[in-house]
Structures are given as C-alpha cells and as structure tokens.
C-alpha positions in Angstrom: -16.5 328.9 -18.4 -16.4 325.0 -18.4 -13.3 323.2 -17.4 -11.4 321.2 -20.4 -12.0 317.8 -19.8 -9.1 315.6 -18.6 -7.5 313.1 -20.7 -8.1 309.4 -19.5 -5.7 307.7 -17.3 -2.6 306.7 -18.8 -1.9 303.1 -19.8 -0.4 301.1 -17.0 1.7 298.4 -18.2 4.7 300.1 -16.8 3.1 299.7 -13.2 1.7 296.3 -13.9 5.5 294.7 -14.4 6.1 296.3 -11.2 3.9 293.5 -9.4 5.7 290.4 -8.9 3.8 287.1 -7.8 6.5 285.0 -6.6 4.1 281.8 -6.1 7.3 279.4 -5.1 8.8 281.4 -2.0 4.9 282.5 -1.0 5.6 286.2 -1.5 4.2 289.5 -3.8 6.0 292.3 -4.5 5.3 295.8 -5.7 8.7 297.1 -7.2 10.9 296.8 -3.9 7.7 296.5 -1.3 6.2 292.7 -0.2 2.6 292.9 -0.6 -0.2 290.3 0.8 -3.8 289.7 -0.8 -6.0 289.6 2.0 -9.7 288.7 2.0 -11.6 292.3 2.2 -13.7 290.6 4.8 -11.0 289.9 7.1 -10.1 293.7 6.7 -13.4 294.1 7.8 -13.5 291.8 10.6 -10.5 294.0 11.7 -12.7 297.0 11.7 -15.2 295.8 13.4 -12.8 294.6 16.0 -11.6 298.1 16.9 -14.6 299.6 16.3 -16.3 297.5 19.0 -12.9 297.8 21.1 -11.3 301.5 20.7 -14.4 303.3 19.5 -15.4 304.8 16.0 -12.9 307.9 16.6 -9.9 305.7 17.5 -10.8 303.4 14.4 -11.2 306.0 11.9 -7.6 307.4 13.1 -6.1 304.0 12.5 -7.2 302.9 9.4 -7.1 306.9 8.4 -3.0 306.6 9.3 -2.5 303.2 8.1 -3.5 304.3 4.3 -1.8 307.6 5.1 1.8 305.1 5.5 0.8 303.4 2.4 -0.1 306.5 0.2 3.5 307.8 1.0 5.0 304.6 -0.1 3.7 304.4 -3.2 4.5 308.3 -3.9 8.2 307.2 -4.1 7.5 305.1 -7.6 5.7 308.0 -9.3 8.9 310.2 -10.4 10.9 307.0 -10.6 9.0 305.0 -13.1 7.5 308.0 -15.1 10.3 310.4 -14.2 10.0 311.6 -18.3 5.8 311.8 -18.6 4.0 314.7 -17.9 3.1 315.6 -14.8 -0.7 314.7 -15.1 0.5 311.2 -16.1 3.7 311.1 -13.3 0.8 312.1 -10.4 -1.8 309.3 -12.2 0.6 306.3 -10.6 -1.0 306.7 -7.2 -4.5 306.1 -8.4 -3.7 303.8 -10.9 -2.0 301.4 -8.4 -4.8 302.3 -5.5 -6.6 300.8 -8.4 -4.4 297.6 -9.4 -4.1 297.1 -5.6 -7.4 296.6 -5.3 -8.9 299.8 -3.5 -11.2 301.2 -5.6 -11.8 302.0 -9.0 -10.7 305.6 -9.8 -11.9 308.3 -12.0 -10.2 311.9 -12.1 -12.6 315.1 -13.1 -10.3 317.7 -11.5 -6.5 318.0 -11.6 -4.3 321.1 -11.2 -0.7 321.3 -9.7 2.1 323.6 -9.5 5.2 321.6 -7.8 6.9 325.1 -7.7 4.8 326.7 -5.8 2.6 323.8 -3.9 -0.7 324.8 -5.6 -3.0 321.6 -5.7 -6.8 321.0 -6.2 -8.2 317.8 -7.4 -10.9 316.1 -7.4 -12.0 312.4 -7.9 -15.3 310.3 -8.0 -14.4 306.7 -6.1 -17.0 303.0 -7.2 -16.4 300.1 -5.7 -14.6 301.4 -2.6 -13.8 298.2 -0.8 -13.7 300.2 2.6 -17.7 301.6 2.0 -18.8 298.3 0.9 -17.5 296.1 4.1 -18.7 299.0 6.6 -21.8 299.0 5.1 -22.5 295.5 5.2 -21.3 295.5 8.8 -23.1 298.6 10.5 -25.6 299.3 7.7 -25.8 302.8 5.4 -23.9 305.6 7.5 -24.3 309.4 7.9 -20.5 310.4 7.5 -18.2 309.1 4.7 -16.5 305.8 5.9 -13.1 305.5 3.1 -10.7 306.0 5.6 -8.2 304.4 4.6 -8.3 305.5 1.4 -8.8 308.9 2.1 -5.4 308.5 3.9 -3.9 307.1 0.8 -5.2 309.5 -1.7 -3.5 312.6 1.5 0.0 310.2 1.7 0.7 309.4 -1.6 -0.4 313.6 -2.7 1.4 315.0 0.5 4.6 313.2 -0.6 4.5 313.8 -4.2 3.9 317.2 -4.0 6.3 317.7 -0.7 3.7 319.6 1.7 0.9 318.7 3.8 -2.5 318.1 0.8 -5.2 316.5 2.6 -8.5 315.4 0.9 -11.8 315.0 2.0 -14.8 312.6 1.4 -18.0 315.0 -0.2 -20.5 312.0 -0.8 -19.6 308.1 0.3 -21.3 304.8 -1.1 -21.5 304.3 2.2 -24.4 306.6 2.8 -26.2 305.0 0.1 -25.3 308.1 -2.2 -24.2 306.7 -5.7 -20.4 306.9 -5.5 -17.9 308.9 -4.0 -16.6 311.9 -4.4 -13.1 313.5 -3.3 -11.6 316.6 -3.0 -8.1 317.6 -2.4 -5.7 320.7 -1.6 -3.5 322.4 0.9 -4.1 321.5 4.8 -4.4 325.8 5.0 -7.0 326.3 2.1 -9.5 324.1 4.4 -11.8 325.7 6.7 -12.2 323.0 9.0 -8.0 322.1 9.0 -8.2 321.4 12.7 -10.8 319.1 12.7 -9.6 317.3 9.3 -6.0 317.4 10.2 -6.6 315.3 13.5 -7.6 312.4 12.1 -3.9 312.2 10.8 -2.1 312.8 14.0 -1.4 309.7 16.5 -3.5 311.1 19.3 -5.4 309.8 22.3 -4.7 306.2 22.2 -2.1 305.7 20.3 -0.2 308.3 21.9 -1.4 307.5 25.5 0.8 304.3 24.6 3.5 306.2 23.5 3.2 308.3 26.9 3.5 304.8 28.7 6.1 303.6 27.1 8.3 306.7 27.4 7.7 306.7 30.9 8.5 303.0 31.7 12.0 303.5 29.4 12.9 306.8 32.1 12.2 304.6 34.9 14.6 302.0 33.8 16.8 304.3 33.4 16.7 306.0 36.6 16.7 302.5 38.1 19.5 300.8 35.9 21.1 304.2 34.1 24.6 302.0 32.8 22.5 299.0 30.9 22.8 301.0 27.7 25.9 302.8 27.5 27.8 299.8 25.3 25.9 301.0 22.3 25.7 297.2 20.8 23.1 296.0 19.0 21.2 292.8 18.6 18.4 290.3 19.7 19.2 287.1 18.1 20.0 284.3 20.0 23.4 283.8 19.4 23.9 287.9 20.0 22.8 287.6 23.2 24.1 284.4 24.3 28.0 286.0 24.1 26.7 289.4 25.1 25.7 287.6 28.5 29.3 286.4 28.7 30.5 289.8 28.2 28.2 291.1 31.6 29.3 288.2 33.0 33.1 289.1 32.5 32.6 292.7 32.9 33.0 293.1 36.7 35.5 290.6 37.2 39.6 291.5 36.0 39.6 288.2 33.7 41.6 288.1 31.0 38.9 287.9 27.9 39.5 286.2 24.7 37.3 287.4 21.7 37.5 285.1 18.9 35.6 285.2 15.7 35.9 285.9 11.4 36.7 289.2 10.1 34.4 292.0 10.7 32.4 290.7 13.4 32.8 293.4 15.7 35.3 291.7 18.1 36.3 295.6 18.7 33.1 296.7 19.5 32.8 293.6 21.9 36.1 295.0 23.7 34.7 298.4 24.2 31.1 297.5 25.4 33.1 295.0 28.1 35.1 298.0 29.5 32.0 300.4 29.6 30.4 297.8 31.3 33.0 297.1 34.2 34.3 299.2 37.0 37.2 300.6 35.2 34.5 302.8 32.2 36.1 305.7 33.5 39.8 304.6 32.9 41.2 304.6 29.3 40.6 302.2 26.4 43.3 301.8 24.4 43.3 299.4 21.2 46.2 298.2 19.3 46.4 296.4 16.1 49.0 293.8 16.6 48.8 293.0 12.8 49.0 296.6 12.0 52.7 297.9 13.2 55.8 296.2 11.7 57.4 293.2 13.9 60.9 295.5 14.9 58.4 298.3 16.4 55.6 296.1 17.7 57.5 295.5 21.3 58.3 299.4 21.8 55.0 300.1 21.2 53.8 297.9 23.8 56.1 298.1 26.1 57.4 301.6 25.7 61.5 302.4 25.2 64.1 304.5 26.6 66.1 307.2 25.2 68.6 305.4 22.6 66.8 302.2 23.0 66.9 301.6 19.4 68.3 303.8 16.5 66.1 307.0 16.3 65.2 307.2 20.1 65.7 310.6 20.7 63.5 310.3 24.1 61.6 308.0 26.5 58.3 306.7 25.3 55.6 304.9 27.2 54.4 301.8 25.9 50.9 301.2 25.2 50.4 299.2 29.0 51.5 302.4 30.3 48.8 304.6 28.5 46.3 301.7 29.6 46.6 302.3 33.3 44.2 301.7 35.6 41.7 301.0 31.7 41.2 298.5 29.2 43.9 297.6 27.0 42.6 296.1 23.8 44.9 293.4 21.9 43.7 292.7 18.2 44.8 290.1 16.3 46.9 288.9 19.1 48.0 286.0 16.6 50.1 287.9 15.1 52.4 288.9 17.6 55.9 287.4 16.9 57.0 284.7 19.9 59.8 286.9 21.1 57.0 289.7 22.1 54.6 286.5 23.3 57.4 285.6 25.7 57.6 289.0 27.2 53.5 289.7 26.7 53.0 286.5 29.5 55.7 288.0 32.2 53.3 291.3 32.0 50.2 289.3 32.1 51.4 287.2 35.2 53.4 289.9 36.6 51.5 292.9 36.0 54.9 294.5 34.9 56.4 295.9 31.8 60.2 296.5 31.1 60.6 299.4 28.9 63.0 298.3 25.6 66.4 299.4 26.9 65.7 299.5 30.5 66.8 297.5 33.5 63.8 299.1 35.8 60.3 297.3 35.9 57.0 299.2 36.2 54.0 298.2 37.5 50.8 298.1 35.7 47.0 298.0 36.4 45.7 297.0 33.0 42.3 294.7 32.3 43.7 293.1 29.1 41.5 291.9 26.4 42.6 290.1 23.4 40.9 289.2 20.1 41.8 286.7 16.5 40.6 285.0 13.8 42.6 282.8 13.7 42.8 279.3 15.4 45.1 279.7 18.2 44.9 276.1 19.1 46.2 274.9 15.6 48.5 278.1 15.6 50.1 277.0 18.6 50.2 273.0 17.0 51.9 274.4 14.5 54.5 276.8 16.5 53.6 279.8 15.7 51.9 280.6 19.3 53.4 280.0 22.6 51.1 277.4 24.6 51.6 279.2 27.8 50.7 282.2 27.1 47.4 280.7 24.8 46.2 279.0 27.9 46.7 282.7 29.6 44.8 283.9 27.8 42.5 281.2 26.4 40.5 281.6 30.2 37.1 283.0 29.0 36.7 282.9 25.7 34.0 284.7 23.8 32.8 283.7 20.1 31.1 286.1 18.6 29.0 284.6 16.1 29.2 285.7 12.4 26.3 287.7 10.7 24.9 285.2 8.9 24.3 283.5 12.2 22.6 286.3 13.4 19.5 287.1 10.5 17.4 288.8 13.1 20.3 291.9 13.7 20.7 292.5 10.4 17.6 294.9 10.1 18.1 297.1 13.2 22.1 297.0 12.6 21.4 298.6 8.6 18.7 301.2 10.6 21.3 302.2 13.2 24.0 302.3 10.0 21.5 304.5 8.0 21.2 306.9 10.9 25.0 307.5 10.8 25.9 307.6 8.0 22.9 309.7 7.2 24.0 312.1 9.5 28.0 311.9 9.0 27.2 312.9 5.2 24.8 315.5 6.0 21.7 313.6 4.2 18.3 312.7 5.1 17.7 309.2 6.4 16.9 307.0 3.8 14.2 303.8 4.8 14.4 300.3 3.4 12.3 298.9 0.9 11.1 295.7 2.3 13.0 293.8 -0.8 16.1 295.4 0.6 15.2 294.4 4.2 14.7 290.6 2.8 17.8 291.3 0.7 19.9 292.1 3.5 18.5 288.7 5.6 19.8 286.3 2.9 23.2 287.6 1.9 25.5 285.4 3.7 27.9 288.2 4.7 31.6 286.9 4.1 32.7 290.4 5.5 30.2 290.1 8.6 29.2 293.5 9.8 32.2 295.2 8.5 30.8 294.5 5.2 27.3 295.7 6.2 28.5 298.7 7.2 30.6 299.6 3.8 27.6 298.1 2.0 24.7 301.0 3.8 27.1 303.6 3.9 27.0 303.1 -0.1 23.8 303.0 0.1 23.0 306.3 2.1 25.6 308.4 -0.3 24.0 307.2 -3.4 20.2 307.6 -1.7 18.0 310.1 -3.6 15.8 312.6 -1.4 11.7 311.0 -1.2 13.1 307.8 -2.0 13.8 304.5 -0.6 16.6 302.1 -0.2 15.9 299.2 -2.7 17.5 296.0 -2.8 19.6 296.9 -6.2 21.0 300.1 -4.6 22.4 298.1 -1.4 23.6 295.1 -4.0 23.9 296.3 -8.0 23.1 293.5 -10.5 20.2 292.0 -7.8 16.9 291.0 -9.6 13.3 289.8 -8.3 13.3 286.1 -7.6 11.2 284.2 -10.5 7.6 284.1 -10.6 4.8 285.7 -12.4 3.8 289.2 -13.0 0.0 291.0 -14.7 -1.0 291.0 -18.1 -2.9 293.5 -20.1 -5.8 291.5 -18.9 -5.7 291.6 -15.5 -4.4 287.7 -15.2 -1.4 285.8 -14.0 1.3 285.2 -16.2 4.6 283.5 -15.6 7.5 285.6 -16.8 10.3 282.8 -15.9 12.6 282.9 -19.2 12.1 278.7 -18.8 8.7 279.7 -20.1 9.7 282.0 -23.2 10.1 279.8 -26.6 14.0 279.7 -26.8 14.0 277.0 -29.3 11.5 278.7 -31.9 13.1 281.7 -30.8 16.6 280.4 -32.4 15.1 278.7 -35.4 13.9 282.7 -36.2 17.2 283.7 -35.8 18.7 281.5 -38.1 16.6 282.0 -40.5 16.2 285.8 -40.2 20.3 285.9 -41.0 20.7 289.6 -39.2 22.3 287.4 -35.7 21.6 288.8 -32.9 22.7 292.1 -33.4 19.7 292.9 -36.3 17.7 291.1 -33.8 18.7 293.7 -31.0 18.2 296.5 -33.6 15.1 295.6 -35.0 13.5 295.5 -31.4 14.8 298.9 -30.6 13.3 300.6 -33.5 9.9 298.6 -33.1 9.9 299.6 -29.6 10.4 303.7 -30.6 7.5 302.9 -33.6 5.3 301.5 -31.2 5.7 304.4 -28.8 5.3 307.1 -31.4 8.9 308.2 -31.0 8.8 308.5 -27.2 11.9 307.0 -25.7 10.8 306.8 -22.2 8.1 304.7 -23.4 9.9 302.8 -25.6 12.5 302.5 -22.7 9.8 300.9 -20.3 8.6 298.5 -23.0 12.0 296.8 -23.3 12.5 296.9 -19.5 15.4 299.7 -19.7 16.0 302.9 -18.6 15.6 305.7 -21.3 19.9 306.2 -21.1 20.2 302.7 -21.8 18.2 303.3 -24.9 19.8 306.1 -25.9 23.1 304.5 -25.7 21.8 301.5 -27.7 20.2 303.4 -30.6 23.0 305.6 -30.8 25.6 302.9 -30.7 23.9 301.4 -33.7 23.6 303.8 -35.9 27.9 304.9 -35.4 27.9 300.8 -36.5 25.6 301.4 -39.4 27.5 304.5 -40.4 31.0 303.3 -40.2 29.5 300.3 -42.3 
C-alpha cells in the first residue's frame, strides 16, 4: 500500500515578514531574534579550526548542539504565527525558515504526528546542505554524514514542537558523494542505536571537563572567601562597581553612610548588602521609611515612647534604635524627616543615645546607621528644610548609586535574576528573552530605575506563555521593529519604511474613490478574506493582524452596515 503523497510546503510570506533587515542600525532580525549573514566559508574556517584543535568527535558535538539551540528557537514561532493552520502546515515553519535562513533546501516525503500522544516519524531529502558542501571542500568526500548542524536543528526545532526528546538521523549525505540527503526522524526510544545517537547531543568530554573546572575553581573561592557573595547584588558595569567598592570599603568601619540616588535605584538593597558585609551581619537590619509614617508618629517610632506618652499609649514601646541594637538601622528618605526629629536624630548620632518620648531616662545604643534620599540635601538644607549639622553628620561617606540607564550592561543579568523570581514566586516556568527584548531592555532609559524593571519582568513572567519566549512587545506593549527592509515574494530586499509607500497617490485614490477611509478599511478586509478563500487566519496574516483583530473589524462593519 503506497503512502498518499504530501501536499507541497505551504506558502511562506507570513515567515518572510518575519525577517527584518534593519540596514541603518547594522542589525537583522527574525521576529524577536538578531540574526547575522555570515560567509559559509568562514563557518567553515570555524570547522576546520576545531576540527584540527578538539578533534572530529568534539567538533561534531559542537556544531551538533549549536543547531540543536537554534532548532529550539525557532520551534517557539511555529504555533505562534500559524497557531490556526493545520498541523502539517504549523510543523512546516521549521523547514521553511532552515530554508529562508539559508541551510538547505528542504523537501518533505514523510510526515506523521500525534501531539497527544508524542508519535512522530518523518522523513526528508536535504540539496544544497551548506554544512556538506564546506566539509567536503575542506577534507574531501567523507564516509559518515557530515550535516551536523542541521541535523541538530531539524532534533531542536522537532523535540520542542512536539515537547519530547525526537531525534533524526542522516541515511545518505552529499557529503559522501551520494546525491542528496536523506533524513529520518522519531522518538529517542524507537532508535536502536539511542545511546550512541543521543551523545552527540549531551555536553560531554570537553565541554563538560570545562564545566568540571569551573565548578571546582567557584568551591574553592568559596571555601577561601565564603562571605564575598552573601549581599545578593548584582552588576558589572563600571559605574556598579565603582560604588559597590565604596560599599566594601565602608563595610568594616562604623561610618555613618549616606546613599543618595533617583527613585528605584536600589538605595535599600545598597543598605542591606553594606550590613551583610560588615561585622555586625548577624545583628538586626531594621529599615524605616521616613516618608512613609505620618510627622506626629514619626519620633515615637524612632525613638520609642512611654506609657501615656501621647494619647493612646497604653504601654511602653521601643523605638526603632532600640530594635536596631548592636545591627544596621536603615533611614530612607531621611529628607523627609521634620527639623524637630532632625534635632533630636543628631543628639543620637553623636551621643549614641535615645530618649524615649515621655521619658527623662537616656538609653544607650549600638546602632551602624545608614541613611538614603533623593533628594538634594545640599539645596534642601539652602533652602531650610534640613538642618546643616546634622547633613554634614551624616554627609561623611556618601554613596551615589548610579541610575539604570547609567548602567546598560546590568540590565540583562538584573531581568535574568528577575525572571528567576518571579518565575518561581508565581509558580511558572522561566521564561528566556528574545534577543529584541534583550536590546529592548538596553535602550529604555528607565525613569523608574530598577524598580521599574522589576514591575516591568514580573509583567512579563505572569503574562509568559509555556515554550515561548519573552519578546520585546510583551515587556513594552505598543513596541515595533525599528525601520528597515524585509523579503519579497522573490527572494529580494525591499524597504517597507511607510516614507517609501505612495501617500500622495494613495490620497488622490481616496478622494476620488468617495467611500473615506472607512470603505477604504472595508474594502481591504473583504479583499483580504477573497484572496484567502475565506480563511481568516490567512487573511489575518496578509493585513499584518491577528485573526481577533479581524474578527472584530469585519464584524464591526457589518453592525455599521446594518444599522445603516
């Protein structure tokens, strides 16, 4: 019994919109991922590199792994951009775009899938592999398949899609000199040799002889140093580590710190790595809010109060200096503080002494006090609203902690950390970034500073789909590719700027036409759903919209040609 033959490939328009040649900024993208055309020789010079270097096995596990990464990448597009299409035509996006990418050209003879129950078994005859074509020029015909890398892509891109381990294997390579090749794919437990196949995707012997090193080297720092990462801060920019050398510089000392810096730095998180990194960690770290409790309560709650200190003292209360002892007592927005409380926040400083509100008895007080604003205590105190004294009291060693968008290179491994905890505080998988998200994130200037990034990812993670990445419009709505150029039907360049669409005859159309822009709208619509034979996610992905947004357009024009 013969096999039904299967239907060609679908058409790819929808994927070729998806590349973006952005020719002014130097940059491609592929929906949220940067790409980069690279000369296939260069890729080869590569191989020959490690080849020569690491050894055939090590080589083929590299390249194998690298296409493995990309495979899965591109798996997170399929059900996104053809979410509506059968499944044959949803599964088609990953050879399509090994095809548009380049790769090889891609022919399918064999395709059956079950997404309930994991079945897969495909098969697929390879020309022009890139990979076969630079390793034979460089080491001559071969007697084992060469396509590693795409091999790896065809396993990544089906293991993601179909959500368990599918790995494929090259039956007859270019390479050898046979006259194409030939893939076959299905479940890592359905091959005989699943050992042997499966190793070539595992980081072994090398790369994790590295990996062994490495881990070994990080235990012996910490045996050595076991306190250098308890503050839990994170950053490498410059201007990071410049004030987080202040902060080890302070820690050991009983200085009075002063953290200064905009809203939503961190200034906190500052205050809390400087008392786990000095000799009173073990003490307690007590934060207050200065702006945060009303002016009539804000001494009491420093300083403590007596029984019938004030109306509704029924007993004696310790003040916050108290609960500090022998700790860290944290002072934010110390700007805020009315003078009366400045007065009396000096005699403890210089003292080390509070007077609980109603009482005639001092106490003493060990208490490292750090204190934090945003504010510009030098005009503040110009202007009378901060006591000079007590400024240059606590004006000894300052600390600016520089904004966010002074710090571009902590933005990425602040969002990771972010994703991780919020991933794990809402009970989801840990979403990645797309690498538009990752740019995304650099060139936001950040008016809320971290405090923003963190509302902004936390968004992110609660609104994250499973198998699918963070893109740039999911961290900031409304966003859009920068201008540049995209793929025709043809296989060329073509600038999609709206500076570049005819406008002006455009208009002169519309006049005449008489409908406005409303028949305009409406005559598209129903020229997109003729053209696509009454498929609306088709018609959808002609216009550029979702199939909901369609459905919402059509139907709100026909309630406006029935109420007409």
């Amino acid at each position: 019994m013969t096999r039904p033959e299967l239907p060609p490939l679908p058409a790819d328009a929808d994927l070729r919109k998806l590349i973006h040649f952005s020719a002014s900024d130097g940059r491609i993208w592929l929906a949220g991922q940067r790409m980069v055309l690279i000369h296939a020789a260069a890729l080869g010079a590569l191989r020959r590199e490690l080849m020569e270097s690491v050894g055939p096995v090590e080589t083929r596990r590299i390249f194998t792994r690298a296409g493995f990464a990309a495979g899965e990448r591109d798996a997170n597009l399929a059900r996104e951009i053809r979410g509506n299409a059968s499944l044959y035509e949803m599964f088609a996006v990953g050879p399509q775009l090994h095809m548009l990418e380049g790769a090889v050209q891609v022919t399918p003879i064999r395709f059956e899938a079950d997404p309930d129950t994991g079945r897969f078994y495909g098969e697929y005859r390879w020309e022009h592999s890139w990979e076969a074509e630079v390793h034979k020029r460089s080491f001559g015909p071969q007697t084992q398949p060469v396509c590693w890398m795409l091999i790896g892509y065809a396993s990544g891109y089906t293991s993601a899609f179909m959500g368990r381990t599918i790995l494929f294997k090259e039956t007859s390579c270019s390479g050898m000199n046979d006259a194409h090749c030939h893939i076959v794919g299905k479940p890592l437990d359905e091959w005989p040799d699943a050992a042997e196949l499966s190793s070539w995707f595992k980081a072994d012997s090398l790369l994790n002889t590295i990996r062994d090193l490495q881990t070994e080297v990080e235990s012996l720092r910490l045996e050595i140093a076991p306190d250098a990462d308890k503050t839990r801060l994170i950053g490498r920019s410059p201007a990071f580590l410049a004030a987080y050398d202040l902060l080890q510089m302070a820690a050991p000392t009983r200085v009075t710190v002063l953290l200064t810096g905009e809203t939503g730095v961190g200034k906190e998180r500052f205050a809390r790595a400087l008392h786990a990194l000095s000799p009173r960690a073990s003490g307690p770290f007590v934060a207050v809010n200065c702006a945060a409790i009303p002016h009539a309560l804000i001494e009491s709650e420093l300083f403590g109060a007596e029984k019938g200190a004030y109306t509704g003292s029924q007993a004696a209360r310790a003040g916050r200096f108290e609960r500090a002892e022998g700790g860290t007592l944290f002072l934010d927005e110390i700007g805020e503080l009315p003078l009366e409380v400045q007065a009396k926040l000096l005699r403890v400083i210089q003292e080390g002494e509070v007077e609980r509100l109603g009482s005639t008895n001092n106490r003493k007080v060990d208490v490292r006090l750090v204190a934090a604003t945003n504010q510009d205590l030098a005009r503040a105190v110009q202007d009378g609203r901060f006591r000079a004294d007590l400024y240059y009291r606590i004006n000894v060693y300052p600390v600016i902690i520089p904004p966010l968008r002074a710090r571009r290179d902590d933005i990425e491994p602040l969002a990771q950390a972010m994703l991780e905890r919020f991933a794990s505080l809402h009970g989801k998988p840990v979403p990645a970034l797309t690498d538009h998200a990752c740019e995304a994130l650099r060139e936001y200037a950040w008016p809320g500073n971290v405090r923003e990034l963190e509302n902004i990812v936390e968004r992110a993670v609660i609104l994250s789909r499973p198998n699918r990445e963070v893109d740039s419009k999911d961290l900031f709505p409304g966003m859009i590719l920068p201008e540049g150029a995209t793929i025709d039907r043809k296989g060329q360049i073509q600038e999609s700027r709206a500076a570049h669409f005819d406008c002006h005859a455009l208009l002169d159309r519309l006049q005449d036409y008489g409908g406005g822009l409303e028949g305009l709208e409406r005559a598209l619509l129903h020229e997109a759903v003729d053209r696509a034979n009454g498929n609306l996610s088709a018609a959808a992905r002609l216009l550029g919209i979702t199939r909901p947004q369609l459905s919402y357009r059509l139907g709100r024009k026909q309630n406006q040609e029935d109420q007409a």
